[in-house]
N, C-alpha and C positions, 0 to 999 in steps of 0.2 A: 814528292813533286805534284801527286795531285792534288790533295788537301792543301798546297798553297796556291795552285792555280785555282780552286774552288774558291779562296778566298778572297781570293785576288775580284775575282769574276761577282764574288755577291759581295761584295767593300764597294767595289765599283757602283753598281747598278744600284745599291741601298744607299749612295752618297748623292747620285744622280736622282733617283726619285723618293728619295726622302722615306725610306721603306724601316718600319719600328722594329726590336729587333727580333720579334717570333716571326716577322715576315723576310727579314735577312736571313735567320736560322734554313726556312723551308726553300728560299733560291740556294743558299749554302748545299743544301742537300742537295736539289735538284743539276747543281752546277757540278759537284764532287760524285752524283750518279754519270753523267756524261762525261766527262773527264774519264772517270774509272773505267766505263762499261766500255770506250774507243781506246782505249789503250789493250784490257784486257783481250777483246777482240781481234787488234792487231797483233799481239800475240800469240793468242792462240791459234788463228789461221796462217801465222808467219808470214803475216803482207809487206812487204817489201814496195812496189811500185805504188809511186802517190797516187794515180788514181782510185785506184782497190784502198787506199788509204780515207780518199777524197768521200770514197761513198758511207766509207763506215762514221766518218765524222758529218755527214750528211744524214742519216739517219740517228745517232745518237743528239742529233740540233733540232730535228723533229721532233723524237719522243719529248727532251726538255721543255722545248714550247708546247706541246698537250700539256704537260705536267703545269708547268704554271699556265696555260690557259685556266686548266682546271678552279686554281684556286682565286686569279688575278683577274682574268676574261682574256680575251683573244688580242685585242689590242694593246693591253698593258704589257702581255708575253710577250706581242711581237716587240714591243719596247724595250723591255730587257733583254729578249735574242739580238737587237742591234748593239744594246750597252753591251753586253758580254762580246760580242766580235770587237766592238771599241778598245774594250779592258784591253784585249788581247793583242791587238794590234798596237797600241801605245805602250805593252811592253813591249814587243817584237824591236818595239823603235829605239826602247834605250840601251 
């Protein structure tokens, strides 16, 4: 599940900004690090109620955007943090 929601998530944003693919590779990563690290998380601390949910997926959308701020700049992240809610939401819809 997560390695297709990573991919789901860097397909997207490398279709939308036209991203070559050692730089879909590294959102790829960055996408299937967050995915992983909030699941794992919730897991492990057994959180149940969405908000305790809400924060740990708030924090692992932080560290993602460092990560590619790192390699992209700050505005290009924030770019693909919005494509990746996008992704996500247009499947939610079908």
């Amino acid at each position: 599940f997560q390695m297709n929601r990573a991919a789901m998530f860097s397909t997207y944003m490398a279709e939308k900004m036209e991203l070559n693919e050692t730089q879909q590779q590294l959102v790829y990563d960055v996408m299937l690090a967050r995915v992983y690290n909030s699941y794992a998380t919730i897991k492990a601390r057994n959180l149940t109620a969405q908000a305790d949910k809400q924060a740990v997926y708030k924090s692992e959308y932080k560290n993602a955007q460092e990560k590619l701020a790192a390699e992209f700049g700050a505005k290009d992240a924030r770019k693909m943090m919005t494509l990746s809610n996008e992704a996500r939401k247009n499947a939610e819809n079908k």
